[in-house]
C-alpha positions in Angstrom: 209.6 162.8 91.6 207.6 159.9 92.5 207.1 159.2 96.0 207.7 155.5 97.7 204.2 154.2 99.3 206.6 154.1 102.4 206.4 158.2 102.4 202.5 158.0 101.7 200.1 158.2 104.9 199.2 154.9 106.3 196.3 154.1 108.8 196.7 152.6 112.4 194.2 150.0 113.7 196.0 149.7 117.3 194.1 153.3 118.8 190.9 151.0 118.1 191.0 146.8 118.7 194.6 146.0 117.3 193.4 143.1 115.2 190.7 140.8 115.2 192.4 138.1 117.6 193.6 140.8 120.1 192.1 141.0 123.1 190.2 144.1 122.7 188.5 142.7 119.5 187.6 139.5 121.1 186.6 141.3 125.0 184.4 143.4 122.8 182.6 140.3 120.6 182.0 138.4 123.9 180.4 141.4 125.7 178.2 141.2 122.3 177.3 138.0 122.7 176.5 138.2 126.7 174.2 141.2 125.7 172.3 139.1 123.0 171.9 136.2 124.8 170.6 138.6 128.1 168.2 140.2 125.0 167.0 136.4 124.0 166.4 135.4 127.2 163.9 138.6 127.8 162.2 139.2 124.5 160.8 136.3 124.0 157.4 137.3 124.5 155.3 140.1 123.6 156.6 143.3 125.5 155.1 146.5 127.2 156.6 150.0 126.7 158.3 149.8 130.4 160.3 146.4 128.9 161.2 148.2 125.8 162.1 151.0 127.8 164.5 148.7 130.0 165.8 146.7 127.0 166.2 149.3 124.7 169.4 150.3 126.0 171.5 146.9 126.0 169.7 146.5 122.5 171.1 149.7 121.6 174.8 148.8 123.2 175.1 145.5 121.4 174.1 147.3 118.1 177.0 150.0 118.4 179.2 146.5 119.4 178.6 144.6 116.6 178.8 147.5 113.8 182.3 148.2 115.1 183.4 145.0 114.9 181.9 144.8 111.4 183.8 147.9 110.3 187.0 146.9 112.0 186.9 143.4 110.5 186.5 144.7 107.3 189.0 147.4 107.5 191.7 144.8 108.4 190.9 142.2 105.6 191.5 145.1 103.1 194.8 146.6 104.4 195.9 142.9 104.3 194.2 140.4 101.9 196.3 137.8 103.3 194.9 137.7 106.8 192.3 135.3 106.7 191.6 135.6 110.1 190.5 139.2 109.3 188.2 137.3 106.7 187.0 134.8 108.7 186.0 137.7 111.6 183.9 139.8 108.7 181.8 136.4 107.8 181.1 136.0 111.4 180.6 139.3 112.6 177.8 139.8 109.8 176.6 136.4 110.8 176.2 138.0 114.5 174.6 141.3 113.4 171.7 139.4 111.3 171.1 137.9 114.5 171.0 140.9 116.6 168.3 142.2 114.4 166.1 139.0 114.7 166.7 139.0 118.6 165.6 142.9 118.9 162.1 142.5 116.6 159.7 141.9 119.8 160.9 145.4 120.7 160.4 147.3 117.6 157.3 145.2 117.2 155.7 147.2 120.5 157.5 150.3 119.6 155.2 149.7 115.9 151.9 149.6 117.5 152.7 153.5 118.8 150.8 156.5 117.2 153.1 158.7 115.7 152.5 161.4 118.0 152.1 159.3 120.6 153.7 160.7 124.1 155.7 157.9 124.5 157.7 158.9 121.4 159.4 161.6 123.8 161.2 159.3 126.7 164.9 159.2 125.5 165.3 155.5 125.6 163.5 155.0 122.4 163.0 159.1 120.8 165.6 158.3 118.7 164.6 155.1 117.1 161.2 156.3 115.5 162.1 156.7 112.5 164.4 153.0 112.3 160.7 151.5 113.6 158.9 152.4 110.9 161.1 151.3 108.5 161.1 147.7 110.3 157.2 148.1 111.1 157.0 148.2 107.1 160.3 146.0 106.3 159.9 143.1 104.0 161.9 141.4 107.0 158.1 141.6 108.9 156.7 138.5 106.6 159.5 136.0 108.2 158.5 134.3 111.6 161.5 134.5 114.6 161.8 130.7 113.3 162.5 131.3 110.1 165.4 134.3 110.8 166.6 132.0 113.5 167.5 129.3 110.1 168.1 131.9 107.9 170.5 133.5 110.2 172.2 130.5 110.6 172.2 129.6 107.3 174.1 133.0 106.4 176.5 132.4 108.9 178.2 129.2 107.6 177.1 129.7 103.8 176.8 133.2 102.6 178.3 135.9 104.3 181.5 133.2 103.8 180.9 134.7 100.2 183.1 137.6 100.5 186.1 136.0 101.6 185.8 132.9 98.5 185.4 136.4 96.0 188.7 138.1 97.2 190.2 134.5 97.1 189.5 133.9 93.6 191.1 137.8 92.9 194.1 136.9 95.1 194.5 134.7 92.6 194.9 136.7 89.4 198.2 137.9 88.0 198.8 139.4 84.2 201.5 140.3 82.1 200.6 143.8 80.4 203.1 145.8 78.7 203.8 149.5 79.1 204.8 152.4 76.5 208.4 151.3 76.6 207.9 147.9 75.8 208.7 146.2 78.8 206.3 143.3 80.2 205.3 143.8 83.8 202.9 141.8 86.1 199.9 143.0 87.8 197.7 142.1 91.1 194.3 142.5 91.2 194.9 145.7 92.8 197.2 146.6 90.6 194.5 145.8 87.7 192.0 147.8 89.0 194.3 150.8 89.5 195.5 150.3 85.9 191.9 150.8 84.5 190.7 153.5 86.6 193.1 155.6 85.1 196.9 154.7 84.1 198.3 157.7 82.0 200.2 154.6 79.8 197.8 154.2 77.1 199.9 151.1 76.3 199.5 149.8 79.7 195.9 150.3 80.0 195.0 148.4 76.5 197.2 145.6 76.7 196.0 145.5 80.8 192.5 145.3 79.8 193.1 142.8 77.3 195.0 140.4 79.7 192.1 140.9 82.5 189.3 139.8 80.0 191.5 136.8 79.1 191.7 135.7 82.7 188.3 136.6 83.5 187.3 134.7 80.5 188.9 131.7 82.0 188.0 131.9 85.3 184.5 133.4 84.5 182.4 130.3 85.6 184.1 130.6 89.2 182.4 134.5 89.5 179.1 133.1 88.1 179.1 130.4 90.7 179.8 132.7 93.6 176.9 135.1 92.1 174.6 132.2 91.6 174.6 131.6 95.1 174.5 135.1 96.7 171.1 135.8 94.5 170.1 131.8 95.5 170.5 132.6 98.9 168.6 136.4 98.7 166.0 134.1 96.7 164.8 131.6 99.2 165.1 134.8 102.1 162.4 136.3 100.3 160.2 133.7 99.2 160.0 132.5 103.1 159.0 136.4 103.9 156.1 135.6 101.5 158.0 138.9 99.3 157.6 138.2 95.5 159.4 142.2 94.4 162.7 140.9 94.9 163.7 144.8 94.3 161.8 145.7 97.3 164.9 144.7 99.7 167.1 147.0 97.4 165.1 150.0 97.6 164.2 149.6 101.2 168.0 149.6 102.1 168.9 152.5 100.1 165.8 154.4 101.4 164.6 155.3 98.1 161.1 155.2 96.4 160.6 153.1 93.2 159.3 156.3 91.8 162.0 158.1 92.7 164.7 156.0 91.1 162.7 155.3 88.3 162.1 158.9 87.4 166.0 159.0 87.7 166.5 156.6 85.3 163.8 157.5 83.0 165.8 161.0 82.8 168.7 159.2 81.9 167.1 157.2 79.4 165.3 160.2 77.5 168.9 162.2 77.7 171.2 159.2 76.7 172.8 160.5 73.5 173.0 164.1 75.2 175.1 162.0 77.9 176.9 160.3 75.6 178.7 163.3 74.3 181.1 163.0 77.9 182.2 159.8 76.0 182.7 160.9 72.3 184.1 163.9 72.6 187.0 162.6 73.9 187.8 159.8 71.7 189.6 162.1 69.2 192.2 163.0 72.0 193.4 159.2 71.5 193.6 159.7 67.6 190.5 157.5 67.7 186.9 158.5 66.1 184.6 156.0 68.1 186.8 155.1 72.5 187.6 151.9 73.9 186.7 150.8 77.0 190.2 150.6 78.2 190.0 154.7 78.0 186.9 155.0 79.6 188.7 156.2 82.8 191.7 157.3 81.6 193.5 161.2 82.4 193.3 163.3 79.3 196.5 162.2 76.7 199.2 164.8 77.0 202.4 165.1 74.9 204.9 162.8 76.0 207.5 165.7 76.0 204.9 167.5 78.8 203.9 164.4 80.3 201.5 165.0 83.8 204.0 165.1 86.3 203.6 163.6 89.9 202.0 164.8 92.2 203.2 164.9 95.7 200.8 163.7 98.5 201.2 166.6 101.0 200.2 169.1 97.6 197.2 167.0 96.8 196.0 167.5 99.9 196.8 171.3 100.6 194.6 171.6 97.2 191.8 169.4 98.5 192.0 171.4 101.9 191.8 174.8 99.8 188.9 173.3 97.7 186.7 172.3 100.9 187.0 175.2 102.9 184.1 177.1 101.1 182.1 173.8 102.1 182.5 173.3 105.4 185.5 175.7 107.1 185.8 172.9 109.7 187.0 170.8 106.9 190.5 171.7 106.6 191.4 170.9 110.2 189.3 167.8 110.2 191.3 166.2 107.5 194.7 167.4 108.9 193.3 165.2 112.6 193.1 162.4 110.2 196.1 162.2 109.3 197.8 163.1 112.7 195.7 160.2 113.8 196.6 158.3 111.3 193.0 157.4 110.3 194.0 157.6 106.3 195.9 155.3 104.6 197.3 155.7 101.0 199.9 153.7 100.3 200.6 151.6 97.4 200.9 148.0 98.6 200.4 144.6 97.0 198.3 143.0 100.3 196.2 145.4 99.9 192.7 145.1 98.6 191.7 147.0 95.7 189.6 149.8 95.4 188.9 153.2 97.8 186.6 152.9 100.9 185.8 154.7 104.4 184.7 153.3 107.5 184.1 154.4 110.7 184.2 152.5 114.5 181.0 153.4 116.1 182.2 152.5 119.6 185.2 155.1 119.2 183.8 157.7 117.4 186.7 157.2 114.9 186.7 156.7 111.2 189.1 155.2 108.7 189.6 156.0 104.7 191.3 153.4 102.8 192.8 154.7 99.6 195.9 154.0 97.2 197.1 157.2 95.7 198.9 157.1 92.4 199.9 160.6 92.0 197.4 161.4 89.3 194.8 164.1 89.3 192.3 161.5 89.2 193.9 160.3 92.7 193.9 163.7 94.0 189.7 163.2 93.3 189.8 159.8 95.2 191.2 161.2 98.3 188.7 164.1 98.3 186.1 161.6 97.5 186.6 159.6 100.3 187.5 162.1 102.8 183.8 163.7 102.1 182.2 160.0 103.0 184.6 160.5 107.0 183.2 164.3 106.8 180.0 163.2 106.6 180.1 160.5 109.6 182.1 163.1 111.3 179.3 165.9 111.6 177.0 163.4 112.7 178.9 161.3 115.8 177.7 163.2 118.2 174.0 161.8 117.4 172.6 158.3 118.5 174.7 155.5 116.6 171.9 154.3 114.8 171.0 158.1 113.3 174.2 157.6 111.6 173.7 154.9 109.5 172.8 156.8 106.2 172.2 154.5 103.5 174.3 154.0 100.3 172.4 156.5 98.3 173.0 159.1 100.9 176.4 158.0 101.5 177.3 159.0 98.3 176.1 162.6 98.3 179.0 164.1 100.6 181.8 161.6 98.6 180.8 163.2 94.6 180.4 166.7 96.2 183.6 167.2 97.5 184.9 165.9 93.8 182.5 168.9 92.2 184.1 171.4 94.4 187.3 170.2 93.8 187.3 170.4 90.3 185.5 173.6 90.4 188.6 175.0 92.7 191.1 173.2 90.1 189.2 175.3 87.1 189.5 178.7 88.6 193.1 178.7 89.7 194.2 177.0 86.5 196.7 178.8 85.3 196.2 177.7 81.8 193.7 176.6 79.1 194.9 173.6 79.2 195.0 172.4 83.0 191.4 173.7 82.7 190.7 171.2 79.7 192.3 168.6 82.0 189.8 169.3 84.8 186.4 169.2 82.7 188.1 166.1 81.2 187.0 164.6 84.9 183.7 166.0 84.8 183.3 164.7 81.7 184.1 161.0 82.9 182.3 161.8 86.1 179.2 162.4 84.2 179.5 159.1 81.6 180.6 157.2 84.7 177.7 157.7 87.0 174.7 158.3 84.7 176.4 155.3 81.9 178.3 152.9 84.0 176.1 152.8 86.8 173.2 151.9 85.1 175.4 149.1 83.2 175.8 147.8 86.4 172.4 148.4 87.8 170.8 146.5 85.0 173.4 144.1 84.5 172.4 143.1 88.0 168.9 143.1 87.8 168.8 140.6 84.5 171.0 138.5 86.6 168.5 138.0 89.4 165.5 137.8 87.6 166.8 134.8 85.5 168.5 133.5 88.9 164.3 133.4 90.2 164.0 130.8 87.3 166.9 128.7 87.9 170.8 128.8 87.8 172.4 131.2 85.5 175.2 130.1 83.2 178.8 132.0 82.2 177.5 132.0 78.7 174.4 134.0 79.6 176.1 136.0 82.4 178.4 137.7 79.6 175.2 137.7 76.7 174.1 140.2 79.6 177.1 142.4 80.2 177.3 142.9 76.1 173.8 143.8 75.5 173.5 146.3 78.6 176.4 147.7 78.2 175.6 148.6 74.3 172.1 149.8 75.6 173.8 152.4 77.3 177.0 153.2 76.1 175.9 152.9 72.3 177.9 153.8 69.6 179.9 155.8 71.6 182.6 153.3 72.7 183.4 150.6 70.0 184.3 147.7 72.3 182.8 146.2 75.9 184.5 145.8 79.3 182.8 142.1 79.4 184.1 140.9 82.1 183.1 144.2 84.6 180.7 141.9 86.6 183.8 139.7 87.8 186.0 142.3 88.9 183.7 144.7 90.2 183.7 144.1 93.7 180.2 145.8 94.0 178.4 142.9 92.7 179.4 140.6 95.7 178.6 142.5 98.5 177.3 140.7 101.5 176.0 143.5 103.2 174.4 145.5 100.6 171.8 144.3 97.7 171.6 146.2 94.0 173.8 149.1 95.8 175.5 149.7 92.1 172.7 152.3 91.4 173.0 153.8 95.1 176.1 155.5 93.1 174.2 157.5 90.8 171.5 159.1 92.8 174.6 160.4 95.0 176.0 161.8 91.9 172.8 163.5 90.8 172.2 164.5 94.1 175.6 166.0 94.5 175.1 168.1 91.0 171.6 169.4 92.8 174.3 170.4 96.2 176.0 172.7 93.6 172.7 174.4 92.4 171.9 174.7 96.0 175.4 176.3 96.9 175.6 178.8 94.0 171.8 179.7 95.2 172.9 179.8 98.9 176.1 181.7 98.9 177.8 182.7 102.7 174.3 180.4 104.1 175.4 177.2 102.3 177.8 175.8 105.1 174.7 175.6 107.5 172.6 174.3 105.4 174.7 171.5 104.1 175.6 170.8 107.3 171.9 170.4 108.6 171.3 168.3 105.2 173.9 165.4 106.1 172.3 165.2 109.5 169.3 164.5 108.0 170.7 161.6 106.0 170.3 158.7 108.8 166.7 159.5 109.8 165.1 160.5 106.3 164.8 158.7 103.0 166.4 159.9 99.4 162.4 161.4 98.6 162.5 163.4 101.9 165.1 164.6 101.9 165.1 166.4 98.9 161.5 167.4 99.8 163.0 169.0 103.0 166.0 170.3 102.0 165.6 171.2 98.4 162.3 171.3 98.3 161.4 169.6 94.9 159.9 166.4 94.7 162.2 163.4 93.6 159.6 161.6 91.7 159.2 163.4 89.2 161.6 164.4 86.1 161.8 168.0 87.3 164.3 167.5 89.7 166.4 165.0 88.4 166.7 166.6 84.8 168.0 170.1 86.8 170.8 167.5 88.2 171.4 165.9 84.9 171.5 170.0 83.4 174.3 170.3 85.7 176.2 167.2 84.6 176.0 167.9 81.1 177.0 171.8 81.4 180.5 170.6 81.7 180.2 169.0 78.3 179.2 172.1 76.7 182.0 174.4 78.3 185.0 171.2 77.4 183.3 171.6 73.6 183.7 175.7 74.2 187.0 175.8 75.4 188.6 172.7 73.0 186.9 175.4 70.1 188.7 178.1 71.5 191.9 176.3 71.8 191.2 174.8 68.1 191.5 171.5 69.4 190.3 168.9 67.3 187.7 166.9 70.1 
């Protein structure tokens, strides 16, 4: 029986600020504001360690501020695409951040000229932002004058963060007609879209679904390249005023990652491609097709329409995601049931809301949020353990200094792909059948083409775009010339057709806040398939040790990490092939078991 998004969990934002024009929201962005402009008047000169121990704190309380007010504003645009002011307050409130961190340099500037083990390090008002002050000590941000972030800044405020709000605009525009199994036309949001492609069991629905989103896209295309012409123009002049020619550099610092790390990643990739590719083709024949489309890229494995997957109730997917965990974490289980007691989860199925699966989390209340829209599918059974891993992770940590807590994107998406390998893994052994078991590798399997295929689609679709942006404005015509001959590069001959227009709808490509974050993605996945080495290896130890590994994850990078925790050295192929091994076993145990069950595949 299907359930009503009614009966489905929904979040609360009232235990936090309300909304963005209640007075809790705006009490909180005014004590901001008096604590920056206290900071301005007082840093505007070259400090000694007693100011920076003075100062440190108010830095440290408008910082916590102004993140929460990020999250929050973010979290209520999405739940309601229809509240502009919501919009409005996550444009600002990024606007007010960027200026937070230009205010606070003259402290981290002192806090740089300290020895590593200098005794200083030790006094509690700054211990905990050593690590933070070497990555600004070395920041590309270091070549820009307090003039030039001052315009920048400003700049941002009224032209470029604004960004984010025109993108979901031009979505809120979209509506299709698509047609299902039975014939009958129906009309889809943007939302709705991106649910449709991530994994409709209708095969009818999800081809004729993909075809009408190409056709609008197609249409509207030169809106998306506008909006993406001036993010990168914007990034562009940034770094040419902090004298930075690498326009990669930014990316990399962000996601904490060496170039030699993420390029031995991708060189591993590269060098197993068609061995990858085998998550793609084997499954093409379970559509009666030789060679996929992209429309099936996602899709649940095809089952007889006479045995068709049946729907699956909320409060079961979560007593199997509960069951899956415990092994993880045993803390797990009672941590997700508080979320949903607190209403901290939402996963209804709504029009107003925005599409796609997210967490957040309120630094000022300790709380976090996960924003999902569950479809009854296996696949959405996934999504909620995905994102419940992401408010895991924040949650082991929020006892620790706010700013030890922001892990960056790579990292973030360790805990998130982990909890989906254990919960597949779970799924396996208790499968009561041959076939529920092929219908759980058939997720690993587009796991393992999503992450080490898509991802890099993205990645390098990106990275063409900006280095033809350096050289002037880029045109729809060679926007889409990009998206073909990436996407071929990667995917081969093992999908027949493109998803062309994956750079307009993909939401990650017109981030404000992050820069080239499509590949952060991947690394979490390979990382994730080196977490399920480590816990076979580990055994009763590995709850422990995961847990000290995600409290690592705000105050290392990707490369130490792995040195620390895993000890293997990420820039090299040695440990990023043993995460690809992992990957690909599932490909050789689906080709096993189809034998077995003499299924043609």
């Amino acid at each position: 029986m299907t359930q009503t998004g009614d009966q489905l969990p929904h979040w609360t934002l009232e235990d936090a600020y309300g909304s963005v024009t209640d007075e809790r929201y705006t009490k909180e962005l005014a004590h901001v504001q008096d604590l920056m402009k206290t900071l301005s008047e007082h840093l505007d000169h070259d400090l000694s360690f007693d100011e920076v121990v003075q100062w440190m704190p108010v830095y440290e309380d408008a910082f916590v501020g102004i993140s929460s007010l990020i999250s929050f504003a973010y979290c209520a645009s999405a739940i309601d695409v229809t509240d502009t002011n919501a919009s409005s307050a996550f444009g600002q409130t990024q606007m007010i951040a960027a200026q937070l961190d230009a205010i606070g340099q003259p402290l981290f500037k002192m806090l740089g000229t300290l020895a590593e083990d200098d005794p200083r390090w030790e006094n509690e008002a700054v211990a905990h932002w050593r690590f933070n002050t070497l990555e600004k000590k070395n920041s590309w941000k270091s070549g820009l004058t307090s003039e030039q972030s001052r315009l920048i800044n400003e700049f941002a405020g009224s032209s470029f963060y604004p960004l984010d709000a025109v993108y979901k605009r031009l979505n809120k525009r979209l509506a299709v007609k698509a047609k299902n199994s039975a014939g009958e036309e129906v009309t889809l949001t943007y939302s709705q879209c991106v649910g449709v492609l991530k994994g409709a069991t209708d095969p009818a629905l999800r081809e004729t679904a993909q075809e009408a989103v190409n056709a609008w896209y197609k249409q509207h295309a030169d809106d998306y390249v506008d909006v993406l012409n001036l993010l990168h123009g914007f990034r562009k002049v940034q770094f040419h005023e902090a004298g930075l020619t690498d326009w990669m550099k930014p990316s990399l610092e962000q996601n904490r990652m060496s170039r030699e790390a993420l390029d031995a990643a991708i060189e591993c990739i590269h060098n197993r491609i068609d061995e990858i590719r085998e998550a793609i083709r084997v499954r093409a024949p379970f559509f009666g097709r030789d060679v996929m489309k992209a429309c099936d890229f996602f899709a649940p494995i095809p089952v007889k329409s006479a045995d068709k997957a049946a729907y699956i109730p909320y409060d079961e997917a979560i007593k199997t995601v509960k069951a899956a965990l415990v092994e993880v974490n045993p803390d797990i289980p009672a941590f997700i049931d508080m979320m949903l007691q607190n209403h901290w989860l939402d996963a209804r199925v709504d029009a107003n809301k925005g599409g796609g699966a997210f967490y957040s989390r309120f630094n000022r209340f300790k709380q976090t949020r996960v924003f999902t829209t569950y479809q009854g599918s296996f696949a959405s059974v996934i999504q909620q353990s995905h994102e419940l891993g992401h408010a895991f992770h924040y949650w082991v940590m929020r006892d620790m200094p706010t700013n030890l807590t922001e892990f960056p994107m790579t990292l973030t998406e360790v805990a998130s792909t982990f909890n989906e390998a254990n919960l597949r893994r779970y799924c396996a052994a208790h499968s009561q059948s041959d076939e529920e078991r092929l219908a759980i590798l058939w997720q690993e399997l587009v796991s393992c083409a999503n992450f080490c295929l898509q991802l890099p689609v993205r990645m390098d679709f990106e990275k063409r775009f900006i280095a033809r942006r350096q050289e002037g404005l880029v045109k729809t015509a060679e926007a889409e010339q990009m998206m073909q001959d990436v996407w071929h590069e990667y995917m081969g001959d093992a999908i027949e057709d493109c998803d062309p227009y994956l750079w307009c709808y993909k939401l990650h490509f017109y981030m404000t806040d992050q820069y080239i974050y499509n590949y952060a993605y991947m690394v979490g996945y390979l990382m994730s398939q080196g977490l399920c080495r480590e816990q076979q290896k580990r055994g009763a130890d590995f709850p422990r040790f995961y847990r000290e590994f995600l409290r690592d994850t705000g105050r290392m990078t990707v490369d130490g990490l792995i040195q620390k925790h895993m000890g293997m050295d990420a820039t090299t192929p040695e440990f990023w092939n043993q995460c690809i091994d992992q990957a690909c076993s599932y490909i050789k145990e689906f080709k096993e078991l189809t034998a077995k069950m003499k299924v043609k595949a």
